[in-house]
N, C-alpha and C positions, 0 to 999 in steps of 0.2 A: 637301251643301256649305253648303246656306243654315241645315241644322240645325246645324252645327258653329260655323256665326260668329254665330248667336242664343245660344248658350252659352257662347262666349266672354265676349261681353259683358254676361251674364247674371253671371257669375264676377267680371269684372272690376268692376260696381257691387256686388255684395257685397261683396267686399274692402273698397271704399270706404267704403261704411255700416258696417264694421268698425270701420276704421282711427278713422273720426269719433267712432265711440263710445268706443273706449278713448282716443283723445286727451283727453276729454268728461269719462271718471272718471278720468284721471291728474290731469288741470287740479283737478276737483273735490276729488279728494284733497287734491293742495298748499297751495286756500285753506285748508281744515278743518285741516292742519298749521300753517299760519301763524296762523290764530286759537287754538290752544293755547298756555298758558303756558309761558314760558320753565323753570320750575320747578314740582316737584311740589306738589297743593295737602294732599299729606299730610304732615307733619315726620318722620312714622315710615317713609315711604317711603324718605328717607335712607339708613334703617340696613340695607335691603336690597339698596341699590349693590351691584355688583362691587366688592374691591380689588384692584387691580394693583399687582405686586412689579416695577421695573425693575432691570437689572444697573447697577451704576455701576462707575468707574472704583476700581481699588484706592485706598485712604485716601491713599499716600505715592504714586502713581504720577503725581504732577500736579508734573513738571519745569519751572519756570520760568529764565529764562535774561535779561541785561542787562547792557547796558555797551557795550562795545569787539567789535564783529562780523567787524572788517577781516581777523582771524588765524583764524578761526571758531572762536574761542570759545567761540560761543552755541549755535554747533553747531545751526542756521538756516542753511542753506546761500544761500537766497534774499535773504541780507541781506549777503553777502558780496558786496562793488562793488569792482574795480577801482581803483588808483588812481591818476592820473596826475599826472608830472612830480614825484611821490613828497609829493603832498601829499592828506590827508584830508579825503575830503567828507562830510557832513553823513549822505550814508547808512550811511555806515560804523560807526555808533551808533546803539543801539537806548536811545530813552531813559525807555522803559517795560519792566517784567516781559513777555516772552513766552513762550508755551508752545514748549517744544521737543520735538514728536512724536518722532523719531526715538528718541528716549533713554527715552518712555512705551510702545514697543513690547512693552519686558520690564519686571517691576516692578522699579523703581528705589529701593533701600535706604541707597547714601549717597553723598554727593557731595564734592569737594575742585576747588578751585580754585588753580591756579598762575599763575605771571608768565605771560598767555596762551595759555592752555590750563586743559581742564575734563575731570576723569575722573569718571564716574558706576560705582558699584558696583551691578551687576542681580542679580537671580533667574533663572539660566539652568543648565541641563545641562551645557553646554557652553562656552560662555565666560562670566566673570567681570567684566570691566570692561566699559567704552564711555568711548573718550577721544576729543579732537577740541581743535585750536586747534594752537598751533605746538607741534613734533616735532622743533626740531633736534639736542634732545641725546637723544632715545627715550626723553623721560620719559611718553611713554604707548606707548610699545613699538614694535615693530619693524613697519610696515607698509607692504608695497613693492605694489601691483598690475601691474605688472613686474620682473621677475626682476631682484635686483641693482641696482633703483631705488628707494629708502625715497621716502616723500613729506619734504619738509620743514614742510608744512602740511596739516590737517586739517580740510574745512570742513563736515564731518558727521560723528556719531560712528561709531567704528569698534571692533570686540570687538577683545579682547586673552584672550586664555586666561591662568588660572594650575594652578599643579598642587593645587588643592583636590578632596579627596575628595567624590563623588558627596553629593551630599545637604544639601552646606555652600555659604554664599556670602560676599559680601564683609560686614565689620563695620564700619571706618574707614579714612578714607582719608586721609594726609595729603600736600600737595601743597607744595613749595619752589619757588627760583625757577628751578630746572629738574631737580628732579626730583621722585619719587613715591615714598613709602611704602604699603603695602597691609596692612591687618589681615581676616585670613579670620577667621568663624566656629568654626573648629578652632583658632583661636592660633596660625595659624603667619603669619610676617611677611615680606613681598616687596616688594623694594626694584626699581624703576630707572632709568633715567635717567644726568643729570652725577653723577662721581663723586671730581670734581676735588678734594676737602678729605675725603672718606671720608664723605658724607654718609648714602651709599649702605649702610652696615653694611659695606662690605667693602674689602680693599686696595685703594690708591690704581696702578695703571698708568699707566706712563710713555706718552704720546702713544693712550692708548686713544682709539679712533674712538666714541666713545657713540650717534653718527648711526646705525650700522650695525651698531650690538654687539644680538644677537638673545638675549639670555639673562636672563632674570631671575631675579633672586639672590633667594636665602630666606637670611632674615638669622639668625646666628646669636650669641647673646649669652648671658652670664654666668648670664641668669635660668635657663638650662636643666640647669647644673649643681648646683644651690640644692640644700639637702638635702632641703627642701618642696618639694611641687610649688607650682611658680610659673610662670605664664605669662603672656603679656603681655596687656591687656585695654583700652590705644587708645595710639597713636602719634599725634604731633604734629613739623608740619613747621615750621620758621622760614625764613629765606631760604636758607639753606646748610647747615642744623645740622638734624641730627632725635632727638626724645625718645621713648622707650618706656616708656608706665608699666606696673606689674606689678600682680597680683593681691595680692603684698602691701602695696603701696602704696609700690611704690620705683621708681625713675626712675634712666633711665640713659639717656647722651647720646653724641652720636659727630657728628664734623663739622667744619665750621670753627669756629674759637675764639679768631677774636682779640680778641674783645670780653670775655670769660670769659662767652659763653654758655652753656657747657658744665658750666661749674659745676665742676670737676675739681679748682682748683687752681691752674693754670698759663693762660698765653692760646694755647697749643699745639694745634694741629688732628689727629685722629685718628679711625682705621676701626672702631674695636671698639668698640661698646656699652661706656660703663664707667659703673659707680656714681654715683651725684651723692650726697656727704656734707656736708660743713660742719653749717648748722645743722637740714639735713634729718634729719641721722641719727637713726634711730631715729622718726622722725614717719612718718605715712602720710598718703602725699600720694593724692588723689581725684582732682585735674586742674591740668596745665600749659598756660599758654598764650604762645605764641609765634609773632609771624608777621615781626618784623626779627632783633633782634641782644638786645632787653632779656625779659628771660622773667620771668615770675610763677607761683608754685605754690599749690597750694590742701593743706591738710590737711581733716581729718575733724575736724579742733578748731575749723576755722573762722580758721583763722589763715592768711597769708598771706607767701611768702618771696619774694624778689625775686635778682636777679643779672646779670650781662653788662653792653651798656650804660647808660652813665645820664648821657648828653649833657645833655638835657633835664630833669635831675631827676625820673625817675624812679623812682630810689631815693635821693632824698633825704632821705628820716626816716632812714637807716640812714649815709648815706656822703657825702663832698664831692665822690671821686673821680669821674672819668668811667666807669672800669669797675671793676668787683668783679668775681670768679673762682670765688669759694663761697656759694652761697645766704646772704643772710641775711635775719631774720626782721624783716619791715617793720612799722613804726607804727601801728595802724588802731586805737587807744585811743580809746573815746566813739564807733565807728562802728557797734560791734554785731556780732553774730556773720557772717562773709562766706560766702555761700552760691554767688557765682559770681564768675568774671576773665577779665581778656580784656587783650593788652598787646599795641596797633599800633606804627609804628615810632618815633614819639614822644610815644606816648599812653597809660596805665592805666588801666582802669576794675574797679570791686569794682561789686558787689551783696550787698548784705545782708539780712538774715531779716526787714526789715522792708517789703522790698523796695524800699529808695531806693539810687537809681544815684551812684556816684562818678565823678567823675574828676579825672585831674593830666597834668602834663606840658607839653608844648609844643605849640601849632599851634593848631586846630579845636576846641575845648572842648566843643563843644555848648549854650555860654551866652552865647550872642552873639558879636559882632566884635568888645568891648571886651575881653576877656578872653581870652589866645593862652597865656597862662605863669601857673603854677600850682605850687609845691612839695606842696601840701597839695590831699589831698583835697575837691573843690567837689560840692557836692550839687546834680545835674539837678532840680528841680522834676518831680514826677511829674507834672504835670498835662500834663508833655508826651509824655508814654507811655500816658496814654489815661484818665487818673485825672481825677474830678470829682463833684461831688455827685448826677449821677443816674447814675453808674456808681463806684460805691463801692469795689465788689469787682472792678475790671479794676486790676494793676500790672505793672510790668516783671518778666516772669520768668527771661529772660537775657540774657546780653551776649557783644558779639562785636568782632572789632577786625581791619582790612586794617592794611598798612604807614603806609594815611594815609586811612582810614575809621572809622565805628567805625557799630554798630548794636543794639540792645534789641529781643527779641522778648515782648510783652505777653503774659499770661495768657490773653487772646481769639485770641492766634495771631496780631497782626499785629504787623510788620515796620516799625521806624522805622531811620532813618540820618540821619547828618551829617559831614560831614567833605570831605574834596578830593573833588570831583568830575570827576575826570579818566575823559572816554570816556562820560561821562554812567551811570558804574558805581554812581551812589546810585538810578539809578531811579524819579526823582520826577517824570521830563519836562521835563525843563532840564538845561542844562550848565555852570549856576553853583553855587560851593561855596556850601554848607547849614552853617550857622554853628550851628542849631537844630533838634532833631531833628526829623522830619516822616517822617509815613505814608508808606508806598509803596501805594500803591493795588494789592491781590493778589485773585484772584477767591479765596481759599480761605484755610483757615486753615495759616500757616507753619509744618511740623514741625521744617526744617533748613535752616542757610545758610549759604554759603563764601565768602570777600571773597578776591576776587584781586585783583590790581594796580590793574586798571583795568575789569574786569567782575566780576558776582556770577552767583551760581544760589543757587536755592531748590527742594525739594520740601515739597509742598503738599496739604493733603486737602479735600476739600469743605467748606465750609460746614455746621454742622448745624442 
């Protein structure tokens, strides 16, 4: 017994003259670590670091989102407030770019913006889109979570399937003020939505329910009869009207047309794709732009046609009228070969090869508050697009235009706007109109961007 508890405590002060000692060289270690240099005292030590490879996010998969959150839009569900006595609160606007996860879950390849609502084109097996913001006419598709109950609002994105073959995804996307055009990869083209004026590619139905109509139409047009193969290769929405350019560089229009948006001839509204001629014919047209009622086209020559409205003097080197009905071929004598266009809903702007920005028209100029009205081409001063003497080589590389926005994305990938700022959709962190263009502060550099109404989206790739 007495031998058993002398050993005990025999054990029990070992352990202790243990413990002391390794506490003793832990301690002594940590000084001898702190008195070492921060840095090796060899330079060639360097070169025998490890490197580490990290994975980053795909180049285009950085979805930014701003403007008007109230409709979800931005497709931010946690920005979507309530609103009472039907009046908007301050949370209801996001008035900086945010990232929108939900829509970076799949790689995101293109984006369109409508009168509230935003469809994103993904990389999926399985479905094709992601829409989200208002749904009352199913211009981003049919989606009930109850049987027989569509939502009429969308405050996160939601997939949409099309009938594209395994391996193909979406190409362009263009968005009106309630409906959606869709360009796949294989050239096949899917319309849906309102279809009120045949925007939609297809006959107009008496009293059709667009709310609940679950079908999305593959649009089908003249190009496919061609004796060349011809197919379409980007569609363009305006508010009611949509454009499909082809491979050979021809343009055909379907929709509302009382302004002679259409280019056809008449101010007559129609479901069929039909040819745009006047002074097009025969030219090959690269890109149209339209996002109200007055449209501008681009050739391969660098030349420039105009057409539809011209309230504002938009086509004024060519016409007094308020509307013309066939392309004609606009003034841009002494401006230089036009390399890009872009036409809001009282606004035109060119870019040229030397890369200086134009504009005309009525409203927001982007040259101060003195100057609202324009016949004639005014020239933006580059030095508001990011140009100066210790950045020589930064200019506007293209141009973009809302109904009452307009935007330039620089050579470095960033993003300038000016114009209404309604919903705080220029993104600069205020909700006063921008008279001169200004940055938008973006963590990445800008590959692509949509002006809606009253909100924007951008995809974005890292910084290099």
């Amino acid at each position: 017994m007495l031998q058993t508890r002398f050993t005990k405590a025999l054990c029990t002060r070992s352990m202790s003259i243990f413990r002391s000692r390794a506490e003793e060289e832990k301690l002594k270690r940590a000084k001898a670590k702190r008195r070492q240099p921060l840095y090796s005292v060899d330079p060639d030590d360097e070169k025998n670091l490890p490197i580490y490879e990290y994975g980053s996010a795909t180049p285009t998969n950085r979805v930014y989102t701003w403007g008007m959150a109230c409709y979800g839009a931005l497709g931010v569900p946690n920005y979507v407030r309530k609103r009472l006595n039907n009046t908007r609160k301050s949370s209801d606007v996001m008035h900086y770019p945010n990232r929108c996860p939900l829509a970076e879950k799949r790689i995101t390849t293109s984006i369109g913006c409508g009168h509230g609502f935003t469809v994103f084109g993904i990389k999926d097996p399985v479905h094709h889109l992601l829409g989200t913001g208002i749904n009352t006419d199913g211009q981003i598709g049919y989606h009930a979570p109850r049987k027989d109950h569509p939502l009429e609002i969308l405050i996160a994105p939601v997939p949409t399937t099309l009938a594209i073959p395994k391996g193909h995804n979406v190409k362009s996307i263009g968005c009106g003020r309630a409906h959606t055009i869709v360009l796949s990869s294989d050239n096949q083209v899917f319309s849906i939505g309102n279809n009120a004026y045949g925007q939609c590619g297809r006959p107009v139905l008496p009293n059709e329910d667009y709310f609940r109509n679950r079908v999305i139409h593959t649009v089908k047009g003249p190009w496919e009869s061609a004796d060349e193969d011809e197919t379409i290769v980007d569609v363009v929405c305006g508010q009611d009207h949509t454009f499909f350019l082809s491979t050979r560089g021809q343009l055909f229009s379907c929709g509302w047309g009382a302004d002679g948006q259409l280019g056809g001839g008449d101010y007559a509204s129609q479901h069929t794709p039909t040819l745009i001629h006047g002074d097009l014919k025969g030219e090959n047209v690269v890109k149209v732009a339209s996002s109200a009622d007055c449209v501008l086209a681009l050739t391969d020559q660098g030349e420039v046609f105009g057409w539809g409205n011209s309230e504002y003097g938009q086509l004024a080197s060519v016409t007094d009228e308020q509307q013309i009905n066939t392309p004609h071929k606009l003034n841009t004598r002494g401006l230089g070969r036009i390399k890009d266009i872009a036409a809001g809903g009282t606004i035109c702007l060119i870019l040229n090869d030397q890369h200086d920005v134009f504009v005309w028209g009525y409203g927001i100029l982007g040259k101060g508050p003195n100057l609202e009205y324009s016949k004639k081409p005014e020239l933006i001063p580059p030095t508001l697009f990011g140009y100066n003497e210790f950045n020589t080589q930064v200019h506007a590389s293209s141009i973009h235009a809302g109904v009452h926005t307009q935007g330039t994305i620089n050579s470095s990938g960033e993003l300038f706007t000016w114009g209404k700022n309604k919903g705080s959709c220029l993104g600069l962190g205020h909700k006063h109109d921008q008279f001169f263009p200004f940055k938008v502060s973006m963590p990445g550099a800008v590959t692509k961007v949509s002006f809606g109404i009253d909100h924007m989206a951008a995809l974005c790739k890292p910084w290099a």
